[in-house]
N, C-alpha and C positions, 0 to 999 in steps of 0.2 A: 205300356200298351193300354190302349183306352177301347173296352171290348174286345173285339177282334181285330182293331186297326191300329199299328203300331201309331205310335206317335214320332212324325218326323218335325226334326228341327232346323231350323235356318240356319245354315253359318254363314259368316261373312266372311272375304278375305280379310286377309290381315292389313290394316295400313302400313304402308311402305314409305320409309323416311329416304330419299337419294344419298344424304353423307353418311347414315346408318351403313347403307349398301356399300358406297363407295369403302367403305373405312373397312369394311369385310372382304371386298374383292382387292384391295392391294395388299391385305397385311397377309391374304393365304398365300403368295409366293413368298413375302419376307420372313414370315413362321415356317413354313419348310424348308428355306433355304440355309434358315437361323439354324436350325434343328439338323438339319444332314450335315451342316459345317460340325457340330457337335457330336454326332453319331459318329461318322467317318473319320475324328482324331484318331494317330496323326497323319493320318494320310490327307486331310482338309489343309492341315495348318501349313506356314513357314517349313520346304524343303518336303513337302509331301507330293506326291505326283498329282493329285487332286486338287495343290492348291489354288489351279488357277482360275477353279471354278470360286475360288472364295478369298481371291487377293485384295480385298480390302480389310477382311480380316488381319491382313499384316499388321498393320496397326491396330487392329480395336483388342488383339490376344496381349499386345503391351500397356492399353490403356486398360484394363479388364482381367485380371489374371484369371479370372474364373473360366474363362475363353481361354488362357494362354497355356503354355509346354507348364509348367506348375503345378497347377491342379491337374492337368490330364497324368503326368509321372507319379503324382501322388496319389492318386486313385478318387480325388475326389467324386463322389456318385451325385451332388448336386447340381452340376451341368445336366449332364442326360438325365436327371431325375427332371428337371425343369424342361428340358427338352421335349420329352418323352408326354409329358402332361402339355406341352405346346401341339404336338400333334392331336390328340384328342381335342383339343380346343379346337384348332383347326378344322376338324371335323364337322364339329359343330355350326363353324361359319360355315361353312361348307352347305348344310342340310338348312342353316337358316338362309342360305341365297337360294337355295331351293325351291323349299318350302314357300321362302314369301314372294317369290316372282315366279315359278314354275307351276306349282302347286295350289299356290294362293290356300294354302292351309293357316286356319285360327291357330295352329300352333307353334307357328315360327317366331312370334314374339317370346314365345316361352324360352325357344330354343336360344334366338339370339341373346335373351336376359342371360340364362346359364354360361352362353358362353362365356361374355362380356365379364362375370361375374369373376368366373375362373381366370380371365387375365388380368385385371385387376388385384386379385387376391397371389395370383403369383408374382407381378410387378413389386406389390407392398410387400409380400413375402424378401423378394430380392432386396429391396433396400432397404429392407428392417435386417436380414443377415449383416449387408454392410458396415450399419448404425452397431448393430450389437458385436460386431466380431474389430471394433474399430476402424474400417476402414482397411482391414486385411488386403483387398483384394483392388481396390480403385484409388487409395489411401497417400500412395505414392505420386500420384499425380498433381502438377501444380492446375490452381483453381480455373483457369482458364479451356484448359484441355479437359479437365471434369468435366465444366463447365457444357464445351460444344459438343463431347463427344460420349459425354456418359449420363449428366444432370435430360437435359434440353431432349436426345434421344429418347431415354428413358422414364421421363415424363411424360411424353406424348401415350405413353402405354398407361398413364393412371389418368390423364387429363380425359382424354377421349373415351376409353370404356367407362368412364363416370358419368359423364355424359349421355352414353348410351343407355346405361342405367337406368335414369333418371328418366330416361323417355320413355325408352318399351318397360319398363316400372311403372309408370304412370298408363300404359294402355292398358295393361294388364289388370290394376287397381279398377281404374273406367268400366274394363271386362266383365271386374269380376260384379263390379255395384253395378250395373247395368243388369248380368242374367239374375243379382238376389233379388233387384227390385222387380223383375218381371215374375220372377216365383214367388215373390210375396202379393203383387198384383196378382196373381192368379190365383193364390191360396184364399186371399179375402174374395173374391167373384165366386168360389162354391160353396 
């Protein structure tokens, strides 16, 4: 407050990247659809009354044990723990589509970076288990079938939030030397 008169700031909208957006708006069906095929075991899978909302899973629970009748009998908690952290992600795209075309709020690049952040760090999470646990769970497949259906898949999950990274990373960096140099510009003018 300067006297009696509060001091008002400018905000700008946020810059809006189109395959930022895009990459947000197709992957929130395929993150919830991922996730209730996951929540819903085994009423989702092979022979569940459910599955028909998720039959191509027929094949990816045999390419994938971590999807398949295996790990759900054996109680593994890492499916729905990844799951579970997919919807909160989700969320996130969610409020950063919001945010940067509804609201045109300076905070959606924050939002989308966190998302982005978070699927990233659980994709490398996922293929570091595989790496360290030998191949337990994808291991059994010859290289080609890896290849289309597990490598090429789930790389698009580290290629592209890298990407995204790097960008609203880089506006955020701009952001931030942008408001220090305007406070440092103001600090020397009194």
């Amino acid at each position: 407050m300067t006297g009696n008169r509060p001091i008002v700031r400018a905000t700008m909208a946020p810059k809006t990247y189109w395959w930022i957006s895009l990459w947000f708006a197709i992957t929130i069906p395929v993150i919830f659809w991922d996730a209730f095929y996951c929540f819903l075991r085994p009423r989702s899978m092979v022979g569940g009354d459910l599955h028909w909302i998720w039959s191509p899973y027929a094949l990816y629970q045999e390419i994938d044990y971590v999807y398949g009748i295996r790990a759900f009998e054996n109680g593994e908690g890492f499916t729905n723990a990844q799951s579970l952290m997919n919807v909160v992600e989700n969320l996130f795209n969610i409020e950063y589509l919001y945010l940067a075309h509804i609201s045109h709020s300076p905070v959606a690049p924050l939002v989308g970076f966190s998302s982005v952040v978070m699927t990233l760090s659980k994709t490398i999470l996922y293929w570091l288990q595989e790496y360290y646990c030998g191949g337990c769970s994808v291991g059994h497949n010859d290289f080609n079938t890896l290849l289309v259906y597990w490598i090429i898949p789930n790389g698009l999950w580290l290629v592209v939030p890298s990407f995204i990274i790097a960008r609203l990373g880089g506006d955020i960096v701009n952001s931030l030397r942008a408001t220090t140099n305007g406070a440092q510009t103001k600090i020397k003018k009194q």
